[in-house]
N, C-alpha and C positions, 0 to 999 in steps of 0.2 A: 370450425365455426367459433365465431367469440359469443358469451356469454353476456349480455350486456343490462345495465341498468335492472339488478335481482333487487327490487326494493324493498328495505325494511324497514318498519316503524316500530320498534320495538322496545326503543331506548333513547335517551337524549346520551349522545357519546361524550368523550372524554378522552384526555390524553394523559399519558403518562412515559417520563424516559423511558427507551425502548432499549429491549434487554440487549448485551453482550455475548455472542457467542463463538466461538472458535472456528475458525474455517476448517474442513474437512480438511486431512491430506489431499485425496483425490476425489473427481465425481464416483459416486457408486454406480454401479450396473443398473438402476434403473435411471438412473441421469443420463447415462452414457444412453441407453435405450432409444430414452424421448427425445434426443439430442440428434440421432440418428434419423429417428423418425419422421421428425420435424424435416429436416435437411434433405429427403425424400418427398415428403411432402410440398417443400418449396417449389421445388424442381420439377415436380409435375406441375403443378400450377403456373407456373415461367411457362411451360413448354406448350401448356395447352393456350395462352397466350393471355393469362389472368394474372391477379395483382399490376393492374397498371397502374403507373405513376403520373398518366398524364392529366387526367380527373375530367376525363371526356370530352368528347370533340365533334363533329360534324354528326357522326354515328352513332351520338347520344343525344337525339333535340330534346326537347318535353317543354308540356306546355302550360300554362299558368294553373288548368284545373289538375294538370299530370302532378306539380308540386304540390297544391293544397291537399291532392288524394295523399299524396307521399306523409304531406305534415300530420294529417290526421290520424292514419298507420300507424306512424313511429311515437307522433309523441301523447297519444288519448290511450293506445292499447299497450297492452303486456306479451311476452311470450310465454314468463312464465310466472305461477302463482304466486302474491306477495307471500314472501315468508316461507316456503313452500320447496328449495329447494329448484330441483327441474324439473318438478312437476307444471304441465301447460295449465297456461291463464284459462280462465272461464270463458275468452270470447268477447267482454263486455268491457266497451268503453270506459275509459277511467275518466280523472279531472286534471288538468294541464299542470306539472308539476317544473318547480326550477328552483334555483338560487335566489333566495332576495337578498343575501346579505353575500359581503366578499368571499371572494372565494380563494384559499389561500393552498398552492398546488406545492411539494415535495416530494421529492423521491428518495427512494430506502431501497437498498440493494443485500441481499443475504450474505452470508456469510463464506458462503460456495462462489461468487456471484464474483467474475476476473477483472482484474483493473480496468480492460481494454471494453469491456463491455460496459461497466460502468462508464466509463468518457463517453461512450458512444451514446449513452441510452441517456445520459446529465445531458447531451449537447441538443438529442433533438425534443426533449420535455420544455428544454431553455427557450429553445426557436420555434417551439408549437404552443404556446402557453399566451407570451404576446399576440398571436394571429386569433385565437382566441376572443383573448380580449377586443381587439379591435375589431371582428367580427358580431360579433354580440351586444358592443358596449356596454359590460360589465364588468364591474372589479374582479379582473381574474390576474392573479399574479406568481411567481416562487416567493417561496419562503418558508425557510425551516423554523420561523419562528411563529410557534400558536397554527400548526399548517393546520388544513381540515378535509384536502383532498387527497390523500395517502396513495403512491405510486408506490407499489412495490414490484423487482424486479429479483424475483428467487427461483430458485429450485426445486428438484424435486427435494434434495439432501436439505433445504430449508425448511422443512413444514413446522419444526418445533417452532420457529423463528416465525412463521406465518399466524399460527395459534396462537403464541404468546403476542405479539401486535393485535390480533387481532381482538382479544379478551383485554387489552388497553385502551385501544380507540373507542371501542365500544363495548363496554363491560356487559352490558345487557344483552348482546347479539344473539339471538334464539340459536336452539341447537342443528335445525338446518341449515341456517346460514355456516356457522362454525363446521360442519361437516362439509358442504361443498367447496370450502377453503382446503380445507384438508384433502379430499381424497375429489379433485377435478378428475373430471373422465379424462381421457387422450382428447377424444375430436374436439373437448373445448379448449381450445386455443389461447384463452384470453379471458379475464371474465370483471365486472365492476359490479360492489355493490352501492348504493346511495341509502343513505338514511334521513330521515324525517326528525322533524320535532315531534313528541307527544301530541302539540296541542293544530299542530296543522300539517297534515298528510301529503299535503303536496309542495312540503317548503322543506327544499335539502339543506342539509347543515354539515352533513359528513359525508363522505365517500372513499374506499379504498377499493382500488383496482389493481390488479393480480397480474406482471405479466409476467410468462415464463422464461427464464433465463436460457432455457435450453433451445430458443428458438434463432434460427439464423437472423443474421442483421433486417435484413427485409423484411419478416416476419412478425420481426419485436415492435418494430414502427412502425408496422400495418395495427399492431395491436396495440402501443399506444395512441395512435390517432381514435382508433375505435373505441377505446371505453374514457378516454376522458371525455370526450366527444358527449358519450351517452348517458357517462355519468352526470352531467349539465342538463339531461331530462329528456334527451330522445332516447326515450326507454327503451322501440322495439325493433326489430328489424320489419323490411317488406319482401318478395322478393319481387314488386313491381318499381321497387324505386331503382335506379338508372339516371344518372349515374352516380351511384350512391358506397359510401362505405356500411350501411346501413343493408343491408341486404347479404346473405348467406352464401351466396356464390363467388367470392372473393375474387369477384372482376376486378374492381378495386381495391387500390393497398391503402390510399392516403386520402385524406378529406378533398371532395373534390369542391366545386362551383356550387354546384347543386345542393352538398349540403351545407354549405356556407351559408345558402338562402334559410334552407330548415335551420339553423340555429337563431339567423338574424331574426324570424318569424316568430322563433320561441321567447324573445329576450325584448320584443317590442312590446313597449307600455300598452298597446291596445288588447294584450291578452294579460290575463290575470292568473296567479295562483289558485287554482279551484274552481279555475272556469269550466262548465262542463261541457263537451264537444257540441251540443246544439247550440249554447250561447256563442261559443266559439267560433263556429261557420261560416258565418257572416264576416265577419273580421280577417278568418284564414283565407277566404276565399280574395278580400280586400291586399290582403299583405302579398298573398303571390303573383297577383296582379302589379303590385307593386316593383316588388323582387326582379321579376321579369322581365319590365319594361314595356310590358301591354297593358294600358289602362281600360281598355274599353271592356 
């Protein structure tokens, strides 16, 4: 499962040159472990006929109220407590959280972290970054310069390297946040956190997302599609949405149709930063109507 949009407010972040450190000779035994694991883990998933590429098709309809229930799900609730680690949300609607200001996306590879996978992992942040943006129509772009959505692509044999980024970006980062960087369980696969302004809870300014190095190619692009994605403010998963990357059962590897609509939804001037989902309804219910092409 991925981890997605663990939101903090705890700090206005910061950046600072990101430390130097030596690549190991080789993975250690617990690199090699998760490495392995992972690569079991795909292969069931392939077999049992999950992770699909094709972002659904006749065998996935849904219908305008099917998406509004979806937008509501993902982007009003939590999975898990702000601040809080993976302990589960209380249950209770939040208020519609996003981007107002540009959003500047870079990627950071550890130091363990092999030439070939770095190409591989630069080429598809490069090529999902733009779709992005033109899905949304918002300033989202690369750039290592002043970035603010931190992609990092490590190891186990990187944690010091995750820690020390991480107490850069954002000096203030409480100490749950800082420990689920550190010591991710195995089943989470992937994980993003988003950060706030002090002075308004539901406007991101920072975001760094975690993926593991140790995941096969397939794996690693299921898991960047998934937390920039969510880093962007669909905070939660469902598991009623269909056909969605947004949901735990990893039918899905790559952003499909579907939720191309739940981003365009969240990024339309008719919803607001801190709107709270009753005001909201009206408007979601307008947008997926929209989205879909059934106005009535």
């Amino acid at each position: 499962m991925a981890l997605g949009a663990l939101v903090a407010c705890d700090s206005v972040p910061t950046t600072t040159p990101k430390p130097v450190a030596p690549a190991p000779a080789k993975p250690s035994q617990a690199s090699e472990s998760l490495r392995n694991y992972y690569a079991h883990v795909q292969s069931d998933l392939l077999a049992r006929g999950l992770l699909r590429t094709d972002g659904g098709g006749p065998d996935t309809p849904f219908t305008p109220d099917m998406l509004a229930r979806n937008f509501e799900r993902i982007a009003f609730y939590d999975e898990y407590a702000l601040n809080r680690g993976l302990r589960a949300s209380n249950g209770r609607a939040g208020t519609l959280r996003r981007w107002s200001g540009p959003v500047r996306v870079n990627v950071e590879f550890g130091p363990s972290v092999p030439e070939s996978i770095r190409a591989t992992d630069k080429a598809t942040v490069n090529a999902y970054v733009p779709r992005l943006a033109k899905i949304t129509g918002h300033p989202i772009t690369m750039s290592a310069r002043r970035p603010n959505f931190h992609v990092l692509v490590m190891s186990a044999d990187d944690n010091p390297t995750i820690d020390a980024r991480l107490r850069q970006i954002v000096p203030g980062a409480n100490a749950s946040t800082r420990a689920l960087f550190q010591d991710v369980p195995r089943n989470i696969h992937c994980l993003v956190a988003a950060f706030s302004s002090d002075n308004n809870a539901g406007n991101y300014t920072t975001a760094i997302a975690l993926i593991r190095a140790e995941h096969p190619d397939l794996m690693r692009k299921s898991c960047i599609h998934e937390e920039i994605a969510q880093g962007l403010g669909l905070a939660n998963d469902s598991p009623e949405a269909r056909p969605s990357i947004f949901n735990d059962d990893d039918e899905f590897a790559f952003l499909t149709t579907h939720d191309e609509m739940l981003l365009s939804m969240l990024y339309d001037d008719r919803l607001a930063i801190g709107m709270p989902l009753e005001q909201a309804r009206p408007v979601i219910q307008t947008l997926a109507r929209e989205q879909t092409g059934r106005i009535y």
